[in-house]
C-alpha positions as CSV (number, residue, x, y, z in Angstrom):
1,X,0.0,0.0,0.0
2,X,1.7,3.2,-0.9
3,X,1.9,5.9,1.3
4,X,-0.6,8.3,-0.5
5,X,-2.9,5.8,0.8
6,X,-1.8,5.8,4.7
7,X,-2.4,8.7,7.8
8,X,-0.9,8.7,11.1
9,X,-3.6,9.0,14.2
10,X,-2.6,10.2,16.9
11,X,-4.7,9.2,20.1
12,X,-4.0,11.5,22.8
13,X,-5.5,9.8,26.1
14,X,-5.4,8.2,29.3
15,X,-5.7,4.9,30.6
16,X,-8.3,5.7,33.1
17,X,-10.8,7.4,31.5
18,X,-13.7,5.4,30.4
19,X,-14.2,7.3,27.4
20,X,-10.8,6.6,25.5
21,X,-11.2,2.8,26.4
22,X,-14.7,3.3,24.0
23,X,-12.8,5.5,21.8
24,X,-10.2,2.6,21.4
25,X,-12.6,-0.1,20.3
26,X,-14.6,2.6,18.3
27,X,-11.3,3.8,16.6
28,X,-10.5,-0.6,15.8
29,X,-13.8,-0.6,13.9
30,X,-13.3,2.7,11.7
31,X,-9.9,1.2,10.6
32,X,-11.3,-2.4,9.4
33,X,-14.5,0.0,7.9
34,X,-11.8,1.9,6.2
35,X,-9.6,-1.5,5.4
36,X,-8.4,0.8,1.7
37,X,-6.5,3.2,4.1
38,X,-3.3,2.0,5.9
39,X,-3.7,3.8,9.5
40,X,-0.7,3.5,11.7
41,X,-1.8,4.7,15.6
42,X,0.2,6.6,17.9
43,X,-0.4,6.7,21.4
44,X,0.1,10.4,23.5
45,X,-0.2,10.8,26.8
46,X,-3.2,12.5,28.5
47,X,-3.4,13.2,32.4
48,X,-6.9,13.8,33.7
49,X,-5.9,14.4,37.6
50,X,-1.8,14.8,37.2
51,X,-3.0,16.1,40.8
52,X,-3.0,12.5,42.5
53,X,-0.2,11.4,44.9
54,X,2.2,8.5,43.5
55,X,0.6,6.1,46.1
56,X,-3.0,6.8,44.4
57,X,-6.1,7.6,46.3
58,X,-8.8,5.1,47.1
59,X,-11.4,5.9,44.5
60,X,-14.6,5.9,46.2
61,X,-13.3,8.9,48.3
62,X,-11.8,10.3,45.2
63,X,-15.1,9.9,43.0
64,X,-17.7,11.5,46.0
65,X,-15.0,14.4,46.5
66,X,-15.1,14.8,42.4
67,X,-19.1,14.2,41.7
68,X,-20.1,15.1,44.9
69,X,-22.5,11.7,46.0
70,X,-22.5,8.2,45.3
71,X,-25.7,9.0,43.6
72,X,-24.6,10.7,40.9
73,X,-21.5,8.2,40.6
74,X,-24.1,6.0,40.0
75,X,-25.8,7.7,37.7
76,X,-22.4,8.0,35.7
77,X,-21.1,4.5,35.6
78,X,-24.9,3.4,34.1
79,X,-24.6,6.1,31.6
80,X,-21.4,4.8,30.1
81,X,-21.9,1.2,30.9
82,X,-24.5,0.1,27.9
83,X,-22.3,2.1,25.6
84,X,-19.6,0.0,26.5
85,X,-20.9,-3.3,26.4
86,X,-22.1,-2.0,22.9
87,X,-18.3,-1.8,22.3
88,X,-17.8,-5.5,24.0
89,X,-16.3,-3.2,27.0
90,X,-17.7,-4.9,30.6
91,X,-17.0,-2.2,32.9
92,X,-16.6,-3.0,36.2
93,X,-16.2,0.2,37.8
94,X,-16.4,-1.1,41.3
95,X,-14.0,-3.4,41.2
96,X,-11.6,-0.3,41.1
97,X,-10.1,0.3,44.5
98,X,-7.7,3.0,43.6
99,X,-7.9,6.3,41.2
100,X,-4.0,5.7,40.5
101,X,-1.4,8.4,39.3
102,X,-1.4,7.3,35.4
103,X,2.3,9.4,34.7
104,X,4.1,5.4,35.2
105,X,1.7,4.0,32.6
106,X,2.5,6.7,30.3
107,X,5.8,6.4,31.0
108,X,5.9,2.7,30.2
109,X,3.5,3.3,26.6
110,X,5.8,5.4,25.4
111,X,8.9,2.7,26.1
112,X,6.3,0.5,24.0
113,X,6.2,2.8,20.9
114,X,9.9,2.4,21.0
115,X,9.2,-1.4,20.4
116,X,6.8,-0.7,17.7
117,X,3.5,0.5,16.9
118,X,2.5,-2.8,17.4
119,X,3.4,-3.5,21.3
120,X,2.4,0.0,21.6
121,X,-1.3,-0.8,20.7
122,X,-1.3,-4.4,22.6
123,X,-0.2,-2.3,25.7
124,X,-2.6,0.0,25.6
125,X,-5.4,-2.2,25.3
126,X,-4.0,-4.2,27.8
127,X,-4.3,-1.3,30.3
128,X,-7.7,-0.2,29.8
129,X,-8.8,-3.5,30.5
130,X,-6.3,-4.0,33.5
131,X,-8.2,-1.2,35.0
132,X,-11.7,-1.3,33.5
133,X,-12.6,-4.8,33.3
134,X,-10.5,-6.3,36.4
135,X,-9.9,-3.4,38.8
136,X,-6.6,-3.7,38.8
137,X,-4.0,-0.7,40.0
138,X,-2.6,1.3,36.8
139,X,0.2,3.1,39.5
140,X,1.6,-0.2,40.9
141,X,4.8,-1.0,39.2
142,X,4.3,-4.8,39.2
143,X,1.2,-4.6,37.2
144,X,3.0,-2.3,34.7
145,X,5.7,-4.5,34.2
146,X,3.5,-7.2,33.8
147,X,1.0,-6.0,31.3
148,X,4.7,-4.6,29.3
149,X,5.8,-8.7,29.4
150,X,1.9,-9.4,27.8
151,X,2.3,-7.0,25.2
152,X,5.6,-8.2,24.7
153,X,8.0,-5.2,25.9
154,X,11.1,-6.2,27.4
155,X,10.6,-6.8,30.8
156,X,14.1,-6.1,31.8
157,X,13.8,-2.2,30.0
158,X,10.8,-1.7,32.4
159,X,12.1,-3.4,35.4
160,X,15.2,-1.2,35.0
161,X,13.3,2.5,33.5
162,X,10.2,2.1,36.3
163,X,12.1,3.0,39.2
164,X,13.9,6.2,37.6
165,X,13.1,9.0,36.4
166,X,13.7,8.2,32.9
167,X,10.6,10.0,30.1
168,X,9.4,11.8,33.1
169,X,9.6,15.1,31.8
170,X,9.2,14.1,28.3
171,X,5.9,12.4,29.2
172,X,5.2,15.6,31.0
173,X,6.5,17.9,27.9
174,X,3.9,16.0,25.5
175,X,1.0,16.5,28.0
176,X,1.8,20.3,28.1
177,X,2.4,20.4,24.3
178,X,-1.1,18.8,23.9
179,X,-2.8,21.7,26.5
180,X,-0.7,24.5,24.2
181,X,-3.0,22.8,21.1
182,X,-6.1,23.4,23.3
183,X,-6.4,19.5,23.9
184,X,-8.8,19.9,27.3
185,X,-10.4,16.7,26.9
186,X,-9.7,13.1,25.4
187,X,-10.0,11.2,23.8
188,X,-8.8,13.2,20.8
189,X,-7.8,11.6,17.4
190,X,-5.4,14.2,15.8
191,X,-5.1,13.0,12.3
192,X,-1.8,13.1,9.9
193,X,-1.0,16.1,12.9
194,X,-3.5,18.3,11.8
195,X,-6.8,16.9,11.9
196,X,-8.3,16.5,15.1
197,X,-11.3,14.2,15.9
198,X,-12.9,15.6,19.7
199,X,-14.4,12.6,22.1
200,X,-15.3,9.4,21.6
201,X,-16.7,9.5,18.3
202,X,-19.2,6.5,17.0
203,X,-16.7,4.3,14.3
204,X,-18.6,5.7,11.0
205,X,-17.4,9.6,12.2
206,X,-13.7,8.1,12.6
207,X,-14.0,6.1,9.5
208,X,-15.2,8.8,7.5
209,X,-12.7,11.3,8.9
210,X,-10.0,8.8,7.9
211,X,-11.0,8.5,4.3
212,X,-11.3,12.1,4.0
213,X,-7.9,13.0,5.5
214,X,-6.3,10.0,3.4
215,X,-8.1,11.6,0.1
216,X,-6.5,14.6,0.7
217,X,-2.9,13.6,1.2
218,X,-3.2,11.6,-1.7
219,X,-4.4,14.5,-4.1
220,X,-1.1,16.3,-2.3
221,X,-3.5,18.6,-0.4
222,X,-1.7,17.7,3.0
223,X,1.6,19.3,3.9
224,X,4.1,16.5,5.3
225,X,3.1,16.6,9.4
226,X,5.6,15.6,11.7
């Protein structure tokens, strides 16, 4: 397939917000519906609450401080559960004990897109459902380096990078670079760089977007992004 007929996405995200884990599996169907265009996916880092200790907080005391009631928690998690079974998502929000610091996860995705585009996207996906579907802690270095050894990473990089500060403040730099585009929510799709796709668009919106993008590069309407 030539490149006139590829794009780069660009996901900007993070691992615990329910929305990009929909936006993931939305995102997997617009690329198969747009099976002519060779999509390669990048994943960018995202913090919703860069506020949270290290350690984590428990999440029930972190959600009623946020959203102000179990009620209206409530009334959240049944909002966005359908939609995600719709996506073959099974949320299990409480099963989540602890709203973690996600700037180790990041850390550890971007180590992945050094070991290809491929590991990158197994890791990701491995995440979302680490936290969403089993509860599991996103800031505890043991299930990082664990879900890096699934998506095949090697282990030894993370073992060795976890405990440093190695990407910190190029995890943090991307983040800031992403507010400086006036990125205030994810998930956002930017596409080729310069195309951006807000939320967690149904998989016809993304396909389409794709095409379009994909036409236009190949007419030579798209300057070369970076």
């Amino acid at each position: 397939m030539s490149d006139q007929n590829s794009i780069t996405v660009d996901v900007v995200s993070d691992v615990v917000c329910p929305w990009c884990f929909i936006g993931q599996k939305r995102l997997d169907t617009a690329i198969a519906a747009a099976g002519e265009v060779e999509v390669h996916v990048r994943w960018r880092p995202f913090q919703l609450d860069p506020t949270i200790p290290p350690e984590g907080k428990d999440r029930r005391e972190y959600m009623i401080a946020k959203f102000g009631s179990e009620q209206r928690i409530r009334e959240i998690h049944a909002r966005i559960e359908p939609l995600g079974e719709a996506e073959g998502i099974s949320f299990a929000f409480d099963a989540i004990k602890v709203a973690p610091n996600t700037l180790n996860a990041h850390r550890v995705i971007r180590w992945a897109g050094a070991a290809g585009e491929a590991v990158q996207n197994r890791l990701v996906r491995r995440l979302f459902q680490l936290n969403f579907e089993e509860g599991a802690n996103l800031g505890d270095h043991a299930v990082l380096i664990e879900a890096g050894r699934e998506a095949g990473m090697d282990v030894s990089v993370v073992e060795t990078l976890l405990p440093t500060d190695a990407d910190v403040e190029a995890v943090r730099t991307e983040i800031a670079t992403a507010s400086r585009m006036g990125i205030t929510g994810v998930p956002c799709f930017l596409l080729e760089g310069k195309y951006a796709v807000m939320g967690a668009q149904d998989a016809d919106t993304l396909a389409d977007a794709i095409r379009q993008v994909a036409a236009a590069k190949a007419r030579g309407e798209l300057e070369t992004a970076n």
